[in-house]
Every structure is written in structure tokens, then in C-alpha cells.
C-alpha positions as CSV (number, residue, x, y, z in Angstrom):
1,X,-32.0,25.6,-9.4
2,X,-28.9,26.7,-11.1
3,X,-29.1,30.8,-11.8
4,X,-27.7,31.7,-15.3
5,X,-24.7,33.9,-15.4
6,X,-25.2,37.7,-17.3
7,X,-23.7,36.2,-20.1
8,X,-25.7,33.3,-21.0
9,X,-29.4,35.8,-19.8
10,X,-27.9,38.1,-22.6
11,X,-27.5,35.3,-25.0
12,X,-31.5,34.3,-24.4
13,X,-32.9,37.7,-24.3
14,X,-30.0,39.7,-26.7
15,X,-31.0,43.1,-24.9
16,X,-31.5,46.3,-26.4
17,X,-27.8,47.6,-26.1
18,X,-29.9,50.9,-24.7
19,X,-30.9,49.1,-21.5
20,X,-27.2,47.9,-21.1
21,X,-26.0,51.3,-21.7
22,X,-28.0,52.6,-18.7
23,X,-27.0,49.8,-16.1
24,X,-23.4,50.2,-17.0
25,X,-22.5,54.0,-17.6
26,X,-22.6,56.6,-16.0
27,X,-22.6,60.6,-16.8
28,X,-21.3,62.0,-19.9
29,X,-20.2,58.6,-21.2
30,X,-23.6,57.2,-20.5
31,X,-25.2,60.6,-22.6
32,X,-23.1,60.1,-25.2
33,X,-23.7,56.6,-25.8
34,X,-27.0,57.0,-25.9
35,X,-27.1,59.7,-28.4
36,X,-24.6,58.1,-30.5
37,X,-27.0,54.8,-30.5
38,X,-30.0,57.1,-31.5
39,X,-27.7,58.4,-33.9
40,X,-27.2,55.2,-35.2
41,X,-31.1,54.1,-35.6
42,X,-32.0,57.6,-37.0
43,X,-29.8,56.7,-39.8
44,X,-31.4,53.0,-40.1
45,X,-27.8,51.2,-38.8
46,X,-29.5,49.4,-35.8
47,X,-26.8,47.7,-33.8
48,X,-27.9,44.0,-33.3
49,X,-26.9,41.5,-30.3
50,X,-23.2,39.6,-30.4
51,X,-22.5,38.2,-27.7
52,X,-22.2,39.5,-24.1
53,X,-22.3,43.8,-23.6
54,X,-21.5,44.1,-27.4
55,X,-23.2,44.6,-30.5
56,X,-22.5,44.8,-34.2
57,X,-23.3,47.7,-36.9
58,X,-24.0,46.4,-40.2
59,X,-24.4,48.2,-43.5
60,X,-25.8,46.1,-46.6
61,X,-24.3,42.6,-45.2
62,X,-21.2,44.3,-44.4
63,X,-19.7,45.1,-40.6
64,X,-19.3,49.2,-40.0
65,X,-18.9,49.1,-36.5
66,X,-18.6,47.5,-33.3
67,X,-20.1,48.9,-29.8
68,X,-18.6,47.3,-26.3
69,X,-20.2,48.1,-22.9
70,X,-18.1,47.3,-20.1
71,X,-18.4,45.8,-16.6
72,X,-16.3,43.9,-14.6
73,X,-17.0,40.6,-17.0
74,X,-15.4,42.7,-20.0
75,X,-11.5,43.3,-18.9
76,X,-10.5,40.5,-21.7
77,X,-11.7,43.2,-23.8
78,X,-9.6,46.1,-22.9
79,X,-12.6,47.6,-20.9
80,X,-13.2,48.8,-17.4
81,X,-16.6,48.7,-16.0
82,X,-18.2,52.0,-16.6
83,X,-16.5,52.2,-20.0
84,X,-17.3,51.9,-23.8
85,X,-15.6,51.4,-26.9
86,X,-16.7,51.7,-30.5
87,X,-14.5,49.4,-32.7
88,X,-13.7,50.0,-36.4
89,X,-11.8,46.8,-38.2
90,X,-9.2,47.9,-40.7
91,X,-8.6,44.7,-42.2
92,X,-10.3,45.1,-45.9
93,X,-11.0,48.7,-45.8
94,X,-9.2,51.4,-47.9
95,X,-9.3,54.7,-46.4
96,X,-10.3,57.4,-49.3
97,X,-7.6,59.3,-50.3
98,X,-9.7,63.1,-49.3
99,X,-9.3,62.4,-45.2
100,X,-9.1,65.8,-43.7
101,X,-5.8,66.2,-41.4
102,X,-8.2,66.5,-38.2
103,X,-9.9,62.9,-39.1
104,X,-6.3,61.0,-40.4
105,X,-4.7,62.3,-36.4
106,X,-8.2,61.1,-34.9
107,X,-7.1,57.7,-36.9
108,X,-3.7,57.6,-36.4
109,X,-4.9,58.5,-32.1
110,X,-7.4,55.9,-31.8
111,X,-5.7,53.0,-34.0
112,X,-4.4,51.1,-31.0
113,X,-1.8,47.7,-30.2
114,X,-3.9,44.5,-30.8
115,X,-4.5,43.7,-27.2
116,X,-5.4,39.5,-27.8
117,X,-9.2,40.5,-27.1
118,X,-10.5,38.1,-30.0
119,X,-8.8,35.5,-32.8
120,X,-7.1,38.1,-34.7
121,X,-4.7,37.9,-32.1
122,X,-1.7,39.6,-32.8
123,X,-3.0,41.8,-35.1
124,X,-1.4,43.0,-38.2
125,X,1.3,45.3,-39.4
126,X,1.0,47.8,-41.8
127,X,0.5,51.2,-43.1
128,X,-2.6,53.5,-42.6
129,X,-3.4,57.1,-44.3
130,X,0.7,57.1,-44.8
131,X,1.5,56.1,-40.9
132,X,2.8,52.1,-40.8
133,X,1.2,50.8,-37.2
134,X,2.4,47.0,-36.0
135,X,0.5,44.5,-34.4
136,X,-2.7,46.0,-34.9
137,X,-6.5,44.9,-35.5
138,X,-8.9,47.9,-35.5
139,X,-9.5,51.6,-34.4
140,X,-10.9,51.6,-31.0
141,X,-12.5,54.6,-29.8
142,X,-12.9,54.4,-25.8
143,X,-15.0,56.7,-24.4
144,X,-15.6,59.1,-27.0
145,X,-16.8,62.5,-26.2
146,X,-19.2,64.5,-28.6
147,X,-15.8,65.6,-30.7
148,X,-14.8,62.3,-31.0
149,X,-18.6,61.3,-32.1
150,X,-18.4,63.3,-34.7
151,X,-15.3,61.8,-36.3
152,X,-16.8,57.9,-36.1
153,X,-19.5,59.4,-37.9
154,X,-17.2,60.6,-40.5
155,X,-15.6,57.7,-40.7
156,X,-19.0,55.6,-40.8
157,X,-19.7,57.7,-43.6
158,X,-16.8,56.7,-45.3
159,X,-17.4,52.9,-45.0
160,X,-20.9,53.3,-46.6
161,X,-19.5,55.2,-49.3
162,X,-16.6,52.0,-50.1
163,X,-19.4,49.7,-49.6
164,X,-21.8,51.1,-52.4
């Protein structure tokens, strides 16, 4: 009998990215991830199943965020096992023009070189919060710690707010 890869048992059972969370991470980055998920729920954004270790954060029919998990499976995405990222997409989002200086340098930190990962591939030029980036696609926040949890907060806040 032919035994399904991880991928394709994720695609049947689309697993609570909780459970994935705790058989991939470890520590601090497992603890954050799993407050920043129950952050998530608190506040009604329930990340739902994409495709294998990821998930998608939706807001009114419109994409906040995106959460990675990574394994040995995930190194097309710019992720070592025992990692995770949260992924913002810039592309049709205007940043409000009140961005404290501590969140634009969080941006400007965390808005990283398209690395071919998906079909956006190879990214896009241009200017964020007054800083022009090139060959980019969207803020990726790897391993965040509870500083840098706080700031995709802000920044999810942000998103709602443009989206109303």
C-alpha cells in the first residue's frame, strides 16, 4: 500500500496549525508561536489551512497574514526546520502615513529580497514608508520574539483599519 507523504496527509486532514506548531518548534519559538496563534483567535482572525506547514489570516475576504512552520520539506521557503515565519504581502497595501519610527525600522528590518519561494518570483521594486527596496514581495518576520510580536500586531492592526 502506498504511504502518503506529510504533504498530501496535510492536504486531507488541513491540521490545526497548533498541532504543527508543537511537532516542529521548539522553546521560545514554539511559546511564541503559540501565543501569537491564540492571539490571533482571541481576536476572531483564525488562520485556516493552505497548503503544506502554512496557513492564511484573513480579515473580511481580504489576506492579513501568512504563518510558515518549517521542517526539512520547507527550505524552498526560506525556512529551516525548527523555524517560523509570519508573512505580510505589500503588494496593494498603503502604509498609514502615523507609523511610529520603532514600527517603520521593524518594516524597513523585516522587508526582505524576494527569495523565488512562490509565483511572484522576483518580486517588486519600490518604495516603502520613504525607503525604496528592489526585488521584493512581502515583510517576513522569522522567528519573532515577543518584541517583534508586538509590532505584527501593530501592523495587523493597520491592515484592518485600510480594509474597513
Amino acid at each position: 500500500m502506498l504511504k502518503l507523504s506529510l504533504a498530501k496527509q496535510q492536504q486531507k486532514i488541513k491540521p490545526k496549525i497548533e498541532d504543527i506548531i508543537v511537532e516542529f518548534l521548539e522553546g521560545d519559538r514554539q511559546q511564541n508561536a503559540l501565543e501569537f496563534v491564540a492571539y490571533l483567535r482571541t481576536n476572531k482572525l483564525n488562520p485556516c489551512y493552505a497548503s503544506y506547514n502554512a496557513w492564511w489570516v484573513n480579515y473580511k475576504g481580504k489576506r492579513l497574514i501568512s504563518l510558515r512552520v518549517g521542517c526539512k520539506e520547507s527550505v524552498r521557503y526560506g525556512l529551516s526546520t525548527g523555524s517560523w515565519h509570519i508573512g505580510h504581502w505589500l503588494q496593494g497595501f498603503n502604509f498609514p502615513d502615523n507609523i511610529d519610527d520603532e514600527l517603520k525600522q521593524f518594516i524597513w528590518e523585516n522587508t526582505l529580497p524576494c527569495i523565488h519561494c512562490q509565483n511572484c518570483a522576483p518580486g517588486h521594486s519600490g518604495s516603502i514608508l520613504g525607503k525604496h527596496f528592489e526585488s521584493i514581495c512581502y515583510l517576513r518576520i522569522e522567528n519573532p520574539d515577543a518584541n517583534g510580536l508586538e509590532h505584527v500586531k501593530k501592523l495587523l492592526e493597520c491592515k484592518k483599519k485600510v480594509i474597513l
